[in-house]
C-alpha positions as CSV (number, residue, x, y, z in Angstrom):
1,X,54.7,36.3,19.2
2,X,53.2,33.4,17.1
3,X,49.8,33.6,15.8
4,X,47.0,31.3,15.1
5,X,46.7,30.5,11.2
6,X,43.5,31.1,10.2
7,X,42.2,27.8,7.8
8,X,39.6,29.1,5.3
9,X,36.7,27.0,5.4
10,X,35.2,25.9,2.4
11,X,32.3,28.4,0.7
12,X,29.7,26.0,1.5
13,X,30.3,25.2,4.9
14,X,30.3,29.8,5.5
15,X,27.4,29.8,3.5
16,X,25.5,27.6,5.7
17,X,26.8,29.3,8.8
18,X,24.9,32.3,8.0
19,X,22.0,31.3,6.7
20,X,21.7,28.8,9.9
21,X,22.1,31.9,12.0
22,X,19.7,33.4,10.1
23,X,17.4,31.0,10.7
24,X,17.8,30.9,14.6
25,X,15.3,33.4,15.5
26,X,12.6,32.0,12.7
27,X,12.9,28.6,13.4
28,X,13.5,28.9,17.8
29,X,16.8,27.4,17.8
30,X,17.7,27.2,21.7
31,X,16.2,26.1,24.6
32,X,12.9,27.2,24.2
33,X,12.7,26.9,20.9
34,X,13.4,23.3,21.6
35,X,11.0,22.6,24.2
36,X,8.3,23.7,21.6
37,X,9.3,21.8,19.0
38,X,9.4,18.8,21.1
39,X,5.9,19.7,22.5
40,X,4.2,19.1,19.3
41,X,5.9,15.7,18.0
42,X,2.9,13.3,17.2
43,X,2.7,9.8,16.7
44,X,2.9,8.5,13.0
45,X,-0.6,8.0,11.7
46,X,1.1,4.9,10.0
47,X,0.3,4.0,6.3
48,X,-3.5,4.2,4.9
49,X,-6.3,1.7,5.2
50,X,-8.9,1.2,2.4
51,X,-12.5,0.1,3.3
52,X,-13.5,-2.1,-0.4
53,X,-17.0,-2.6,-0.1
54,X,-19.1,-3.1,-3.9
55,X,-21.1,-5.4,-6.8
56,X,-19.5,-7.4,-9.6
57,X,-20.5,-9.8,-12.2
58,X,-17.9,-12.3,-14.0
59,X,-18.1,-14.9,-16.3
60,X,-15.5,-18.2,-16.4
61,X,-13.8,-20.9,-18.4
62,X,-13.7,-24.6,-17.0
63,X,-11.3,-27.7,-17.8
64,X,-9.8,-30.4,-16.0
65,X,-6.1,-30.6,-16.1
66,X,-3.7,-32.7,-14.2
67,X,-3.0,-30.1,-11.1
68,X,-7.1,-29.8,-10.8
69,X,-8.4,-33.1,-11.9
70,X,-11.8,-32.0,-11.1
71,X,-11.6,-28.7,-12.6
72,X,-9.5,-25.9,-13.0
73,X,-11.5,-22.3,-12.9
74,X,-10.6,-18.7,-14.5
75,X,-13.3,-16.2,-13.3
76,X,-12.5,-12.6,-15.0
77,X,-14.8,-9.9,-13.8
78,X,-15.5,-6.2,-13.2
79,X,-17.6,-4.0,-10.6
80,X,-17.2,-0.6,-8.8
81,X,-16.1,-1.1,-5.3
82,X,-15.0,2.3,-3.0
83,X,-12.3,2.4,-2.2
84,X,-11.1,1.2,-5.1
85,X,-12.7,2.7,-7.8
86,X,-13.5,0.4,-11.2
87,X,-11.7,-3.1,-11.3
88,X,-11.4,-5.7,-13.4
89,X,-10.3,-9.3,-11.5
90,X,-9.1,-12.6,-12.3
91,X,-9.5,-15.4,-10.1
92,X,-7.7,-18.2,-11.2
93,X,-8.2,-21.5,-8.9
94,X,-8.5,-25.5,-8.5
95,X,-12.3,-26.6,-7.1
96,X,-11.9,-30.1,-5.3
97,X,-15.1,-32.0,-5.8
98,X,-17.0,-33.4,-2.5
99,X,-19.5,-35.8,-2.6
100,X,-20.9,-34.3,0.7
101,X,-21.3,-30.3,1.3
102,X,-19.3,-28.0,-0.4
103,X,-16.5,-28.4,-2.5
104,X,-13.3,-26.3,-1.4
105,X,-11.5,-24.5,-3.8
106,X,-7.9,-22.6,-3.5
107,X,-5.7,-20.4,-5.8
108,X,-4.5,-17.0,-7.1
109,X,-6.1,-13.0,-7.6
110,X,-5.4,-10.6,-9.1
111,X,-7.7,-7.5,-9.1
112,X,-6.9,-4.1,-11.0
113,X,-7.7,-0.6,-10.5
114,X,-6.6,2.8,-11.7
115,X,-3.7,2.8,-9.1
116,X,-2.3,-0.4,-9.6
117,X,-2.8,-4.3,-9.5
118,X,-3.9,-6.0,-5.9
119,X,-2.3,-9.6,-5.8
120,X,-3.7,-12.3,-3.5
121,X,-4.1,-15.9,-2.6
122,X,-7.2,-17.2,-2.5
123,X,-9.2,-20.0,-0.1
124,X,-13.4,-21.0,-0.3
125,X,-15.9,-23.2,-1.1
126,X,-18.8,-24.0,-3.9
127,X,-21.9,-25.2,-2.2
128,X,-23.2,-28.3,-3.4
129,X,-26.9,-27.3,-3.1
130,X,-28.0,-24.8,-5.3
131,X,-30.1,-22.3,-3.9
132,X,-32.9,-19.7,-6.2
133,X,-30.0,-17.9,-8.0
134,X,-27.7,-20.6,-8.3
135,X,-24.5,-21.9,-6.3
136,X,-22.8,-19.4,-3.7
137,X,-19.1,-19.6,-3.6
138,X,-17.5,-17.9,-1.3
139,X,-13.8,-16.3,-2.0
140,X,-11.5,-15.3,0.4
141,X,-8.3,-13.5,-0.7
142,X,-5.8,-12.5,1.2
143,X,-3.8,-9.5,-0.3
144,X,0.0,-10.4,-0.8
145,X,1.2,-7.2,-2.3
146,X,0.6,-5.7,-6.0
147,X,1.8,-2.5,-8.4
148,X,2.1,1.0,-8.2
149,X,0.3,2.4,-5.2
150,X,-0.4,-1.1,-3.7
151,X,3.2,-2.4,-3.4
152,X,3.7,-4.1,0.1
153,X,-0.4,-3.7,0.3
154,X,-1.9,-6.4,2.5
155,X,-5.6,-7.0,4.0
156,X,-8.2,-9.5,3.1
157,X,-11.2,-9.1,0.9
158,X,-14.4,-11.3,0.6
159,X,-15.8,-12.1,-2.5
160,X,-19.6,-14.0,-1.8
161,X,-20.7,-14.7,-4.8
162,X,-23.3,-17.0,-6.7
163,X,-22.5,-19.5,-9.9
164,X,-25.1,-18.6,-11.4
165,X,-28.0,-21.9,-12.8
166,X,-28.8,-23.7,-14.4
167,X,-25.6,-24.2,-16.5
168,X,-23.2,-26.8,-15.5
169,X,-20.8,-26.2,-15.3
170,X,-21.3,-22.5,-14.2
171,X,-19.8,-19.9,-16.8
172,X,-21.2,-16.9,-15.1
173,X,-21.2,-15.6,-11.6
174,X,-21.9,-12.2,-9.7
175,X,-22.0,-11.3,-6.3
176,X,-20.4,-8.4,-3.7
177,X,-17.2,-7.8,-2.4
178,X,-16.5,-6.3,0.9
179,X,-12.8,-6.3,3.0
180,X,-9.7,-3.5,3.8
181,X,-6.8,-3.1,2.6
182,X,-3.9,-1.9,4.1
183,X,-1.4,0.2,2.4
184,X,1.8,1.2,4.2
185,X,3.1,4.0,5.1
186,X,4.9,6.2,1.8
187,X,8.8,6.2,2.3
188,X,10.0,9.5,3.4
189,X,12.2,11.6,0.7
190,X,15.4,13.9,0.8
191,X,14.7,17.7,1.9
192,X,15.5,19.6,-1.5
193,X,15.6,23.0,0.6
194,X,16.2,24.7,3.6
195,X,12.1,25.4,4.0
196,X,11.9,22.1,4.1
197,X,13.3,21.7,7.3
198,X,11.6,24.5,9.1
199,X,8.7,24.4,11.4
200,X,9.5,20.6,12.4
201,X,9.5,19.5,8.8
202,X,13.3,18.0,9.5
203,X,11.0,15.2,10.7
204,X,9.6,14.0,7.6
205,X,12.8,13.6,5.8
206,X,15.6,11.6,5.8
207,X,19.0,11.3,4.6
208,X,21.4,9.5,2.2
209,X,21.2,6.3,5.0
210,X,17.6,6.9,5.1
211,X,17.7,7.9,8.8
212,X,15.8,10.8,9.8
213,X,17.7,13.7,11.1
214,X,18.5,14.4,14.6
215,X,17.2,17.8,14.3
216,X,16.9,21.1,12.7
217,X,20.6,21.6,12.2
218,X,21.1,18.5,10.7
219,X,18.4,18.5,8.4
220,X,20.2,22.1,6.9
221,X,23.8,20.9,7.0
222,X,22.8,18.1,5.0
223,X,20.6,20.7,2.1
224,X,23.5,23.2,2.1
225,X,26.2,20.4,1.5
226,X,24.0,18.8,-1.6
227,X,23.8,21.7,-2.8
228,X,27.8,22.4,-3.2
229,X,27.6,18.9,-5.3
């Protein structure tokens, strides 16, 4: 009578066998554990949204140059603002000269915190009338991205602020800053252990494709065979 031959299967893959059967009664593998797990899957809360609200003061350089033949403007600054912390800024833009009403004016941002560097483009005016302080200007930057934790950031913030008089042109400025920013959602990592699949936590992780895992099983198949590596 011929019998079966028995193929040894590699250490890793009996070592997982056990511990996942191990892990059957802890974790609910089977129908009902199932249903639970499903039960308690949640929407993503999505990435993090700062609310930027705060004073600053800043002083400037002025020239004209041939890309800003009326003048080209470098405001660098500071200020606390929550949600950010302490900054330093540099707005970096043309002003185009009216005759009537304001004047608009358009370029570059780039504001910096503990965590990183916000980058932005920037769109606003200088009023033409100067009122008891001196000359609002009004700053609106749109965030593009930055460093560190803002990469892929985005959001708007509004600078209103006031060149301050009587010099002309206006080297100094201060005024408040208010806006969110958006920051996006961290990407998910590799599980480094078996825990960290357990209790639903095969959600939050992802594999070498950087697709989540179908499920509990997956999620320890894929720690066991990294771990033969």
């Amino acid at each position: 009578m011929a019998h079966a031959q028995l193929v040894e299967k590699p250490r890793w893959w009996r070592a997982g066998f056990a511990v996942v059967v191990g892990l059957g009664w802890m974790a609910g593998i089977g129908t009902a554990g199932a249903a639970t797990e499903d039960a308690v899957v949640t929407a993503s809360a999505g990435g993090e949204e700062l609310a930027v609200s705060g004073a600053f003061s800043a002083t400037g350089t002025f020239e004209s140059t041939p890309e800003c033949p009326s003048f080209h403007t470098v405001h660098t600054g500071q200020g606390t603002w929550t949600g950010l912390g302490d900054v330093t800024f540099v707005l970096d833009y043309c002003v185009v000269l009216s005759s009537e009403g304001s004047s608009p004016l358009s370029g570059t941002a780039a504001i910096t915190a503990d965590a990183g560097t916000l980058t932005a483009t920037v769109e606003g005016t200088v009023s033409g009338t100067g009122a008891t302080e001196g000359y609002p200007a009004d700053y609106t930057s749109t965030i593009t991205g930055g460093t560190g934790a803002y990469e892929s950031a985005s959001g708007t913030l509004d600078l209103a602020g006031v060149w301050d008089d009587p010099e002309i042109p206006v080297r100094s400025m201060h005024g408040t800053a208010s806006g969110t920013i958006g920051l996006p959602e961290p990407p998910l990592a590799h599980p480094s252990s078996i825990g960290d699949c357990l209790r639903g936590g095969w959600r939050d992780y992802v594999d070498d494709d950087g697709e989540t895992f179908s499920g509990l099983w997956a999620c320890v198949i894929y720690v066991i065979t990294h771990r033969s590596r």
